[in-house]
MIDOSE-1310 file (N, C-alpha, C; in nm, 2 decimals, decimal comma, always signed):
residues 126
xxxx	-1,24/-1,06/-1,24/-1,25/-0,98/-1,12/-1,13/-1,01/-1,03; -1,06/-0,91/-0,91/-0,98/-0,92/-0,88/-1,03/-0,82/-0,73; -1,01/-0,91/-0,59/-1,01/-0,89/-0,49/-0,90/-0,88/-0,39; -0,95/-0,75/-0,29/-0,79/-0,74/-0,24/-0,83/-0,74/-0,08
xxxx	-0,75/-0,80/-0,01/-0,84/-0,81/+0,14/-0,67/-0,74/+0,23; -0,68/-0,63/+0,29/-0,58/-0,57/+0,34/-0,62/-0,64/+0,53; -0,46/-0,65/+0,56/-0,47/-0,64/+0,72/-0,34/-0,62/+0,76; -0,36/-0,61/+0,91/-0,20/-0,54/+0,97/-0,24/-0,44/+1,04
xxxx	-0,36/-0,39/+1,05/-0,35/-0,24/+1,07/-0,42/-0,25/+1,21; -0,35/-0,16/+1,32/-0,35/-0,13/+1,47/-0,29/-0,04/+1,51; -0,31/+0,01/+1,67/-0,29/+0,12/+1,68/-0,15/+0,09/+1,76; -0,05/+0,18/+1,71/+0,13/+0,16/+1,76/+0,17/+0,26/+1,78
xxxx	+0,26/+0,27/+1,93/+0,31/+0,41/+1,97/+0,45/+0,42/+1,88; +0,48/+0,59/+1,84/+0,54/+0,63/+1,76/+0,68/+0,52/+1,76; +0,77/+0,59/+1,67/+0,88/+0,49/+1,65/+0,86/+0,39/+1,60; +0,73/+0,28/+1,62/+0,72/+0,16/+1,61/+0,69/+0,17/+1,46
xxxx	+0,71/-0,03/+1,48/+0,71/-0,09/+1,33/+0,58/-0,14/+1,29; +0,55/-0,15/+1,18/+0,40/-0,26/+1,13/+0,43/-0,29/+1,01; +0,34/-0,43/+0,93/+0,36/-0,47/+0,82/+0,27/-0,51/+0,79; +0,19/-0,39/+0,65/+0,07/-0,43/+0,63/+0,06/-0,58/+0,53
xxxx	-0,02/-0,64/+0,48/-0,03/-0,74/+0,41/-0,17/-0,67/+0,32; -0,14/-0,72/+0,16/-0,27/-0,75/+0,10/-0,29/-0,83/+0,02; -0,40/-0,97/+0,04/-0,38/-1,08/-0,01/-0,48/-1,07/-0,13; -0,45/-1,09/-0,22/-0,51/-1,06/-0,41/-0,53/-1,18/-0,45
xxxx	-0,65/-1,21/-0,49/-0,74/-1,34/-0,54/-0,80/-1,27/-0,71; -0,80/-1,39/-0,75/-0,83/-1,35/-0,85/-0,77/-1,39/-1,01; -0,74/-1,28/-1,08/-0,70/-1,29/-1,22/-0,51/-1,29/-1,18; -0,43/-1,32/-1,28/-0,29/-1,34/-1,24/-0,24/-1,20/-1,17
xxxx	-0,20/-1,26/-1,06/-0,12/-1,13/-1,03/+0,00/-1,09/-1,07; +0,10/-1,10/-1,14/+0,20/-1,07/-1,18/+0,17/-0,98/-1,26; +0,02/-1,00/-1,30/+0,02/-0,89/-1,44/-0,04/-0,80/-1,35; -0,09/-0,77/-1,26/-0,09/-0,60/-1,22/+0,04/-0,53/-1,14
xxxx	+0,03/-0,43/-1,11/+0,13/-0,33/-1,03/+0,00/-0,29/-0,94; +0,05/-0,31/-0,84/-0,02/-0,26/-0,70/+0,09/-0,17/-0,63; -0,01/-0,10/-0,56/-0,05/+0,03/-0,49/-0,06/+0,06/-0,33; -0,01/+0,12/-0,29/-0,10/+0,12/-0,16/-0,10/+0,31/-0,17
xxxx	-0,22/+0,33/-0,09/-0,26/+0,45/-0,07/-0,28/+0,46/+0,11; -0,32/+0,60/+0,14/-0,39/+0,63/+0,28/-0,49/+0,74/+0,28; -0,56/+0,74/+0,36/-0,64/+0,82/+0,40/-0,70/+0,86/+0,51; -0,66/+0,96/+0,60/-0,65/+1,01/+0,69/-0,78/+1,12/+0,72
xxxx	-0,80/+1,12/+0,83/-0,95/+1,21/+0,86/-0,93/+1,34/+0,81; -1,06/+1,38/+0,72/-1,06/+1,50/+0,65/-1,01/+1,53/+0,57; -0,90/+1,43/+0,52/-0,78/+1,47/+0,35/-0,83/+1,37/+0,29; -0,80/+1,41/+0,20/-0,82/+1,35/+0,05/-0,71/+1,23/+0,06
xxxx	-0,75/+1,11/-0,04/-0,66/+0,98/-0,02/-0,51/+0,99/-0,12; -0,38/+0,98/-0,06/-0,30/+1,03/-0,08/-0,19/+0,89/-0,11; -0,11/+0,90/-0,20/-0,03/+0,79/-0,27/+0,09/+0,77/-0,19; +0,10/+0,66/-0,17/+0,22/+0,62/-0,06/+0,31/+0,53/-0,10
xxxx	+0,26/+0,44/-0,19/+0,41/+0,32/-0,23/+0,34/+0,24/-0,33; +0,43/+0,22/-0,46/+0,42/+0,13/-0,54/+0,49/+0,06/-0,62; +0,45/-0,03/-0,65/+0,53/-0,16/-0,74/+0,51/-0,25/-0,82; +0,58/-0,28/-0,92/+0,56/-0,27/-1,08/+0,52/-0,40/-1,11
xxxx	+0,50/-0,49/-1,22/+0,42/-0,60/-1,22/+0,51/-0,73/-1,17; +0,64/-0,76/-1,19/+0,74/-0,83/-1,11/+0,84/-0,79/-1,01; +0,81/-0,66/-0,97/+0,85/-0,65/-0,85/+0,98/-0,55/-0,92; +1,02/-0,51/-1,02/+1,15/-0,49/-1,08/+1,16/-0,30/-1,01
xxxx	+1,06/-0,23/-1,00/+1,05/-0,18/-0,99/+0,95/-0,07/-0,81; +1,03/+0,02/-0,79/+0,92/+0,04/-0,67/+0,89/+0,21/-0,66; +0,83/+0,29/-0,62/+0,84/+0,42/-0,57/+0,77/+0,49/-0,47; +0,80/+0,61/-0,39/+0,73/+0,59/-0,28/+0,71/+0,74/-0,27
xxxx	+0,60/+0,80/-0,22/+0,57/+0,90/-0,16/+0,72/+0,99/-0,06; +0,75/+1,15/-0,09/+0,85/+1,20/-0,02/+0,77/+1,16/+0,12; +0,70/+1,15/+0,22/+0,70/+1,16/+0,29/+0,75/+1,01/+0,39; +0,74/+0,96/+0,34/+0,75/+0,79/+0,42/+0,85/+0,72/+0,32
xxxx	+0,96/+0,77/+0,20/+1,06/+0,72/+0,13/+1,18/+0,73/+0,24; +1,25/+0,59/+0,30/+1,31/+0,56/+0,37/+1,27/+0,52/+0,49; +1,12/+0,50/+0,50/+1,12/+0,43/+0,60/+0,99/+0,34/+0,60; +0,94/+0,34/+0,44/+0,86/+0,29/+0,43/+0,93/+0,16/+0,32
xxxx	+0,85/+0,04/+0,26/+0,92/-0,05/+0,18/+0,80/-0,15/+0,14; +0,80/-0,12/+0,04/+0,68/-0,22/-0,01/+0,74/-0,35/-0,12; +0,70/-0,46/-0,12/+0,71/-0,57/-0,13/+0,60/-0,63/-0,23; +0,61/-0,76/-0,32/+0,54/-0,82/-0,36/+0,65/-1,01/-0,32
xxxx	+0,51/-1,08/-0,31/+0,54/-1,25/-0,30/+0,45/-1,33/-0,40; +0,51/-1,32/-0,52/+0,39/-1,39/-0,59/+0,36/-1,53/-0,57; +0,39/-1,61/-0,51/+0,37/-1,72/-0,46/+0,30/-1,72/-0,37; +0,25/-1,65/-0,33/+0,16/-1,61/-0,18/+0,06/-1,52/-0,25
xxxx	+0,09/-1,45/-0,34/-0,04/-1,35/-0,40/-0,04/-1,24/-0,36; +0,07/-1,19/-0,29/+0,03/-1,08/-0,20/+0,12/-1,01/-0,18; +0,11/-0,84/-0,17/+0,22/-0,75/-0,14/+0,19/-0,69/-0,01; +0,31/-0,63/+0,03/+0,36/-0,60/+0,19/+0,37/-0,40/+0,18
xxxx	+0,35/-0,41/+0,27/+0,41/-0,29/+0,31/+0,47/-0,28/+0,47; +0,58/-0,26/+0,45/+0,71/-0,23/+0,60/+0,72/-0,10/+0,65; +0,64/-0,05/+0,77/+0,62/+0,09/+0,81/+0,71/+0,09/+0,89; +0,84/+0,13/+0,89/+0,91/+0,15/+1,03/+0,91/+0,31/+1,08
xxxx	+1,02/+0,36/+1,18/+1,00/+0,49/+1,23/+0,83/+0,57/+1,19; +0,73/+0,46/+1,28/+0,59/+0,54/+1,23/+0,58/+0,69/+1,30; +0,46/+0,75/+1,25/+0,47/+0,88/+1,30/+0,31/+0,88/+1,37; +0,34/+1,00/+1,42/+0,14/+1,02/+1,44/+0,12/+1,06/+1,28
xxxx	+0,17/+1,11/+1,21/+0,09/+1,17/+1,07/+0,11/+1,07/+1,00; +0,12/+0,94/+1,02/+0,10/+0,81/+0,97/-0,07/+0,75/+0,93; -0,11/+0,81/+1,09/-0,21/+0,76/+1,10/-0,33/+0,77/+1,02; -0,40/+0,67/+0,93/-0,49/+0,67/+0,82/-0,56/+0,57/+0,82
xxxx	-0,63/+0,54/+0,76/-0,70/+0,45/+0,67/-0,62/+0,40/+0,59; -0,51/+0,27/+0,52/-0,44/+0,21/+0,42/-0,54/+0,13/+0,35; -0,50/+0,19/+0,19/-0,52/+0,09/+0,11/-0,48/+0,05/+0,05; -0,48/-0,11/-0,06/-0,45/-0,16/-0,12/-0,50/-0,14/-0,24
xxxx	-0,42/-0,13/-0,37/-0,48/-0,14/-0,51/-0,41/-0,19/-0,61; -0,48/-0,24/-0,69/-0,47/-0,28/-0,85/-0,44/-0,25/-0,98; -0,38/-0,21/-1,05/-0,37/-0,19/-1,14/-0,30/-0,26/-1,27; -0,38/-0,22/-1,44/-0,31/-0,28/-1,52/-0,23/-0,19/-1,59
xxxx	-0,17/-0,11/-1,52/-0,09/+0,01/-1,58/+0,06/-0,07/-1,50; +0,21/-0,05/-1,62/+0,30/-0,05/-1,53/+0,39/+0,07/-1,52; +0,35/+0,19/-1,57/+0,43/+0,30/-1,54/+0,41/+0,34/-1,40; +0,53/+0,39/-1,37/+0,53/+0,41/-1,22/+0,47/+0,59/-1,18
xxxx	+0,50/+0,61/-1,26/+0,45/+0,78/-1,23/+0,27/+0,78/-1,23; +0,24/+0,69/-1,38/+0,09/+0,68/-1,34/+0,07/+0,62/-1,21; +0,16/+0,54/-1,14/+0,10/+0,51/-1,03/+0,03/+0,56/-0,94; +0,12/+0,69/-0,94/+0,08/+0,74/-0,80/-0,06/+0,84/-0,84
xxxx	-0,14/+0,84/-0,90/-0,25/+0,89/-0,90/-0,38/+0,74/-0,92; -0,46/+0,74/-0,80/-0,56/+0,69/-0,77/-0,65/+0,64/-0,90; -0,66/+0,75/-0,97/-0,72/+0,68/-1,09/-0,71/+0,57/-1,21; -0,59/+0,59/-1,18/-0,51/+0,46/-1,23/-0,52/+0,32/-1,24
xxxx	-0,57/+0,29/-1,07/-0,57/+0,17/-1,05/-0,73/+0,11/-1,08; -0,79/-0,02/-1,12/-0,91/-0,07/-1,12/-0,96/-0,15/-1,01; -0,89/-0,20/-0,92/-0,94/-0,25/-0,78/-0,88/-0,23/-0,72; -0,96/-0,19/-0,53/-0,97/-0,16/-0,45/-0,97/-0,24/-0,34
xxxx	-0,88/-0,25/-0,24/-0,98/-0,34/-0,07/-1,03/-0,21/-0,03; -1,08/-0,28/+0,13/-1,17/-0,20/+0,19/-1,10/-0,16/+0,30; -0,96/-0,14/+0,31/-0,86/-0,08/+0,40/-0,82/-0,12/+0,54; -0,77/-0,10/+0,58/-0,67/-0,12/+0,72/-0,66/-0,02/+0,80
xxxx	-0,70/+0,01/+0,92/-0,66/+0,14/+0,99/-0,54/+0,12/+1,06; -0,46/+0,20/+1,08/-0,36/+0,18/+1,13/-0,35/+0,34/+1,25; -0,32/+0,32/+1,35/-0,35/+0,46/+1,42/-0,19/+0,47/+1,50; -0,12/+0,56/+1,50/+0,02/+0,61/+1,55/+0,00/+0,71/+1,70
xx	+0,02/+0,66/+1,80/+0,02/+0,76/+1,90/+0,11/+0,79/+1,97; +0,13/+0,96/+1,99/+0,24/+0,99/+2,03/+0,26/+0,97/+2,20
């Protein structure tokens, strides 16, 4: 089993920066590629940034590529996500995920991954 505990997430006026954290217990991590997703009131949960099992690799949603940057520290167990120039249409529910896939294109579909945290809100106001 493999648990993921996401934090970072608060409410920040536009422009601003945040950095989510999610710390992964469990089975080795190097061997998954993690995920982070969002989910925002009333939409469906939407792919935002991912990275490959040693980090060799990353890709990110058009909407937040360039100013979004996700990270892995395997010595720490945990990958990052770096939100700069946030927006209001930032604002969601973030989550963290798992997976034992390392293709990057499967990443970005939800189904892909095998564990989940229980997310981070993060809220942008203009």
């Amino acid at each position: 089993q493999v648990q993921l505990v996401e934090s970072g997430g608060e409410t920040i006026q536009t422009g601003g920066s945040l950095r989510l954290s999610c710390a992964v217990s469990g089975r080795a991590f190097t061997t998954y590629s993690m995920g982070w997703f969002r989910q925002a009131p009333g939409k469906e949960r939407e792919f935002v940034a991912a990275i490959s099992w040693y980090g060799a690799s990353t890709d990110y949603a058009e909407s937040v590529k360039g100013r979004f940057t996700i990270s892995r520290d395997s010595a720490k167990n945990t990958v990052f996500l770096q939100m700069n120039s946030l927006k209001p249409e930032d604002t969601a529910v973030y989550y963290c995920a798992a997976s034992r896939t390392n293709g990057l294109l499967r990443l970005r579909l939800s189904r892909t991954y095998d564990y989940w945290g229980q997310g981070t809100q993060v809220a942008v106001s203009s």
